[in-house]
N, C-alpha and C positions, 0 to 999 in steps of 0.2 A: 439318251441324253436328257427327254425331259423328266422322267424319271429324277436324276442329279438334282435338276435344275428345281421340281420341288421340293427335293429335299434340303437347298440349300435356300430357299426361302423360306422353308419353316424353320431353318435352324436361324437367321436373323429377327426372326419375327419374336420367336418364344424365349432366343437367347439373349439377344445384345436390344430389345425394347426399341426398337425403331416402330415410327407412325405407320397407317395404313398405307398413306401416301409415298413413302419409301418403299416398301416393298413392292407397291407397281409399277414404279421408276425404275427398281432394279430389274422387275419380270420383263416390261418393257426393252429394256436394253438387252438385256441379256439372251432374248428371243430372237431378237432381230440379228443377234452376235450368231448364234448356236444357228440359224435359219440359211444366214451367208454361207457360214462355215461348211455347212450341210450341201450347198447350192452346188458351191464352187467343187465339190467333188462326186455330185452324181447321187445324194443320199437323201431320204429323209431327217428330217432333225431325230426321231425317236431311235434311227437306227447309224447314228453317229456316237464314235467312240471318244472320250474324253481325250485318246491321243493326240487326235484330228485337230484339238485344240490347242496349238503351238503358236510358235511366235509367225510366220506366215498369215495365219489364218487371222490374226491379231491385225498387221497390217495389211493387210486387204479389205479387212472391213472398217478400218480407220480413213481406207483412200476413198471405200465405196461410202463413205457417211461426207468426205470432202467433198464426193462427185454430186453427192444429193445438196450441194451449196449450204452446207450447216453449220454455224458456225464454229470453230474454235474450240470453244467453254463448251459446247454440246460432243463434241467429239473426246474431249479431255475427262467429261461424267461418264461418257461412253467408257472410255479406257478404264476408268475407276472401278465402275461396277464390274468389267471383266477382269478387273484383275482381282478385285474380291473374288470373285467368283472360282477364279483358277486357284486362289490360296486354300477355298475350301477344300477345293479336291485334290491338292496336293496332303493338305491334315488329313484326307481320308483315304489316303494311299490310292486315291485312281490315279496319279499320275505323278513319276517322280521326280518333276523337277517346276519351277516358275517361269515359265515364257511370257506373263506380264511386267515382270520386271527390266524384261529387254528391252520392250520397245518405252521410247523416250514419249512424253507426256508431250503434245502439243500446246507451243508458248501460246499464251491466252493476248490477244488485244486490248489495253489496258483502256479503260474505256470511262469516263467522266459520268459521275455518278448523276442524273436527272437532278435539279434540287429548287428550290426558288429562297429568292432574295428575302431579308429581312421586312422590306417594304410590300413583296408579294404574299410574302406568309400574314402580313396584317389585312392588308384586302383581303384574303382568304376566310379566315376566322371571322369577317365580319361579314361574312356571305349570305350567312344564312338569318335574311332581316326580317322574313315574317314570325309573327309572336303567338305562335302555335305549340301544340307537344313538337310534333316532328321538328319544329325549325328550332327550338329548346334543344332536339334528343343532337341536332346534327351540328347545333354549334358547341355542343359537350364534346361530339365524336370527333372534329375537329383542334379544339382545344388540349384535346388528350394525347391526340396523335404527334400533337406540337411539341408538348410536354413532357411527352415520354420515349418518343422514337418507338413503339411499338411495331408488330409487326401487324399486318390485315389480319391474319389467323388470330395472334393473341388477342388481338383486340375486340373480335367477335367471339371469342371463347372466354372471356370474363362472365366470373360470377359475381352476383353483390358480396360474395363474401371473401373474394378477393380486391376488396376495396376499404382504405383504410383513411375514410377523408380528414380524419382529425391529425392525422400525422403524415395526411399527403404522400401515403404511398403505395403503390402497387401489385400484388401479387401472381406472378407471370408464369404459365406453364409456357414452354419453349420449345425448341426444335429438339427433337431426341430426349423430349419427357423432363429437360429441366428446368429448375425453377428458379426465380429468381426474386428482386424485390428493385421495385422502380420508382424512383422520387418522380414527384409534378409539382405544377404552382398551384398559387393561390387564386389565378385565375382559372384552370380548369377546373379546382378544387370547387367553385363558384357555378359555375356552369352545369356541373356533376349535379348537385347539390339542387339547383332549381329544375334541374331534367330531371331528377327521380320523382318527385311530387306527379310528375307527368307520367313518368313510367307507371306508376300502381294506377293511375285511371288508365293507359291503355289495355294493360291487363286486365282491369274489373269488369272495362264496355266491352274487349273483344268478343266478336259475334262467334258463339259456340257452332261446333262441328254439327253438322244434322245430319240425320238420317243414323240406319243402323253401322252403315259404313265407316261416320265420322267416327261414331262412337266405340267401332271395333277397333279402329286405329289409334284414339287416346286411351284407352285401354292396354293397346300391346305396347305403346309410350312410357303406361305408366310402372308396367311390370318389367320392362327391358333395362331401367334403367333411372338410377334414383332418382330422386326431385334434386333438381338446379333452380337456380334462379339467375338467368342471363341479364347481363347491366343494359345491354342495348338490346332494344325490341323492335318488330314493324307496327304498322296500325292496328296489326290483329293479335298485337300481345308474345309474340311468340318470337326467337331470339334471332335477329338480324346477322343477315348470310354473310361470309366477305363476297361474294357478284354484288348485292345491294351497298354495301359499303362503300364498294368501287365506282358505284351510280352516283351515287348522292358525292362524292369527292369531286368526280368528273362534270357533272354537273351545276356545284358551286363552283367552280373554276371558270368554266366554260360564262358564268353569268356573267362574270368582270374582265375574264380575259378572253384572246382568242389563242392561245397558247396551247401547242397540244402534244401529248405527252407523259401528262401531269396524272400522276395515279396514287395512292395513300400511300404506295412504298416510296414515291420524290416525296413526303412528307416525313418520312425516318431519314433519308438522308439531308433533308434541309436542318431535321434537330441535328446529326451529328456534325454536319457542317458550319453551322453558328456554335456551336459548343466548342471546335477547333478553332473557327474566327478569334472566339474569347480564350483564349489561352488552355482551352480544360485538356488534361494530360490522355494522348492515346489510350494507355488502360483502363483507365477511366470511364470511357467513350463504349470500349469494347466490351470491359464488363456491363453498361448501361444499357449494351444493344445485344449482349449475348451471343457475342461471338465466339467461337470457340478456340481463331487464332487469330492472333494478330494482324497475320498481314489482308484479312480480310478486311479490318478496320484501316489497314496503311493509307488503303484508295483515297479516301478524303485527303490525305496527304497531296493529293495532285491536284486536287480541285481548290486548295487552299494555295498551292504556288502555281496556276494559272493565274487565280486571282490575283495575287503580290506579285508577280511579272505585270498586268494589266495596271496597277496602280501604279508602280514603277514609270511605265512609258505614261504615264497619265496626268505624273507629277514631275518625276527628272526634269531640269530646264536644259538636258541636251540630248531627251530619251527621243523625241520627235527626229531629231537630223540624223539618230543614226540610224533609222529606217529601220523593216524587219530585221529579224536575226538571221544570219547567214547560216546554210545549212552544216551539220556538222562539219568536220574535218576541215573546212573551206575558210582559211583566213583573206583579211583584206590585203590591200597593197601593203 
């Protein structure tokens, strides 16, 4: 079986352009899947037959991922990748029928998206008040994130030359290799703009690699792989990780609030969440943030009628006397 199981990672990898990080989500799952499977009748995985893998084997390791307290949305990726995986090998005639099809997808907990208020997103952006490169690079890196609902990954994988300040817009490799183009304002356009002056002195001052080691290392750098030029950098010139990204968010937060929580992805969902405040149309939203379906964009839909339930009891002059809302099905006298 693992035999299969490479070769149906190579065929995602070379055929349908999924990131690296995909394909060890799927080996990931799919190990853990083929390893039960295996367990549960006395085999090694290597010397398991694709039969073995039916609709049983399917829920049993759906109940043993419940048992391990997982959530939900981890158990429902789980089923995903295995029934990818069973499709392959049904196209490849090891097995002639779909037993991921049977079992039913586990309902997901719909869950409110992290996000901060219009008044929190301004403390925020004004966080970073010393007048340094860094505290320059980290109120652009803020401003941006406002501006554009990006994701952590895009956003540390900008080059300068997907950056288009005079027409304020963005160019964005995305999940599964797509691209896109993202409007900003003229305030991060502003911030961009006094951060890069700062950028090319971090780059000129960083302190060069020593030794023969440093050197054999920018070397296989520079023959692995063309010249970039990353938009955000560290002190030493060289292009800012999402972990560091995640620092400096959590830690301008951390300065003003004690709110915790709060990480550069509640920074995409507070852009699309003030853009629903303001009327901007769901598609809209979704192509902004590059989703691929819709109803991954819906969620703000629920975080916008908490809200207008909340204003409702907050202004109605008869929302206070009728007290909570009664549970479903449950009318009053």
């Amino acid at each position: 079986m693992t035999t299969h199981l490479e070769e149906f990672l190579d065929h995602i990898r070379l055929n349908r352009n999924v990131s690296a990080h995909t394909v060890t989500a799927y080996r990931s799952d799919l190990t853990q899947f083929i390893d039960h499977a295996a367990s549960a009748i006395g085999l090694r995985a290597r010397d398991l037959e694709p039969a073995a893998l039916n609709r049983a084997a399917i829920r049993s390791f759906l109940a043993h991922v419940h048992g391990q307290g997982q959530s939900r949305a981890t158990a429902a990726r789980k089923l995903a990748s295995v029934r990818t995986f069973l499709r392959h090998l049904r196209r490849e005639e090891l097995i002639d029928d779909d037993p991921g099809a049977l079992v039913p997808t586990p309902k997901r907990e719909v869950r409110m998206p992290t996000h901060l208020s219009e008044e929190e997103m301004s403390h925020l952006l004004n966080a970073p008040s010393d007048d340094s490169s860094l505290g320059r690079r980290d109120r652009a890196i803020l401003e941006l994130f406002y501006a554009s609902g990006l994701r952590r990954s895009e956003l540390a994988g900008l080059d300068l030359e997907d950056l288009n300040l005079s027409a304020r817009m963005v160019r964005v490799l995305g999940k599964g290799g797509k691209q896109r183009l993202v409007p900003f304002n003229k305030s991060a356009a502003g911030t961009i703009r006094s951060y890069l002056k700062d950028r090319e002195r971090l780059i000129r001052e960083s302190p060069a690699e020593a030794g023969p080691r440093g050197l054999a290392r920018a070397l296989a750098r520079a023959t692995r792989q063309p010249k970039r030029n990353p938009v955000f950098v560290n002190y030493r010139g060289a292009r800012l990780t999402v972990r560091s990204i995640d620092r400096l968010v959590q830690r301008h937060m951390s300065a003003w609030s004690s709110r915790l929580g709060v990480s550069p992805h509640a920074l995409r969902h507070s852009f699309a969440t003030h853009l629903l405040q303001r009327g901007a149309d769901l598609r809209a939203i979704q192509e902004l943030l590059g989703h691929s379906r819709l109803s991954t964009t819906q969620r703000y839909t629920h975080v916008n009628a908490a809200q207008l339930l909340e204003v409702y009891r907050k202004s109605h002059p008869r929302a206070k006397a009728d007290g909570p809302p009664r549970p479903e099905g449950r009318e009053g006298p």
